[in-house]
C-alpha positions, 0 to 999 in steps of 0.5 A: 009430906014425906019430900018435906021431912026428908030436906028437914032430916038433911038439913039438921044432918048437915048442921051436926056434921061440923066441930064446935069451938070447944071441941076444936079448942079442946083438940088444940089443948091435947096438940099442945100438951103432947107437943110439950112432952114430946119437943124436948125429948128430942131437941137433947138428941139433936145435939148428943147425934152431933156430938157424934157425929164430931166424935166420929168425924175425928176419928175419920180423920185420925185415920186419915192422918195416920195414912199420910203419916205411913205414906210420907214418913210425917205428919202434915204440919200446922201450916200445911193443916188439914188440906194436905189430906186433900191437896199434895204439899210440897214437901210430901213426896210420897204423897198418894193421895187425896187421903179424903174422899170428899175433901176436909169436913167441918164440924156439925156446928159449920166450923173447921177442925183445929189441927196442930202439929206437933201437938201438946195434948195427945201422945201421938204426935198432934191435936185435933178438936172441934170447937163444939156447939159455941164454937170457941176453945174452952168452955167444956164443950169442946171434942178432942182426940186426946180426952177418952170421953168428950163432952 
């Protein structure tokens, strides 16, 4: 009789072990809720570390032109653009680069800086911008080096 009670005790056991659907539905519930509140603090990051990012590949950049410019007496112009950091255009003599170690980057969003020389914006000689998150000029996106805050 014992044998009996034992299988009875492990049977009960076994059908007590798994969730209910309301204990699985209200675990759901909590998911969803914490997933509500915790998403969109995170989705502002992503796009404000980009902005960054952007801000500080300018600025790299800057540093760059700034070296070709000591090295060859001028910037590069807008024919020749970003590449004669990487890639010796004719007329640069004193040319002793690459002035980029990984070449030219794009933005964050996957588009090329826009490069002008001589520029019309900016009090050192040339323009440099990506065209933000919608990649297109204008529209209050847009991070320069010739505003002193971007957005």
């Amino acid at each position: 009789m014992k044998l009996k009670l034992t299988s009875n005790i492990s049977i009960r056991n076994q059908r007590r072990s798994g969730f209910t659907l309301v204990e699985m539905l209200l675990v759901l519930v909590i998911l969803a809720t914490l997933a509500a509140v915790v998403i969109p603090k995170f989705a502002g990051r992503t796009q404000q570390a980009k902005i960054t990012a952007a801000q500080t590949q300018i600025a790299n950049l800057e540093t760059s032109l700034d070296s070709f410019e000591i090295d060859n007496g001028f910037y590069p112009n807008s024919s020749d653009g970003l590449t004669a950091l990487v890639t010796q255009p004719n007329n640069a003599q004193d040319w002793k680069g690459p002035y980029m170690k990984k070449g030219v980057p794009t933005d964050p969003w996957g588009n090329a800086y826009v490069y002008t020389y001589p520029g019309k914006n900016n009090q050192n000689g040339y323009d440099l911008m990506s065209m933000g998150p919608d990649g297109k000029a204008g529209g209050g996106d847009d991070i320069t080096n010739w505003e002193a805050t971007n957005q």
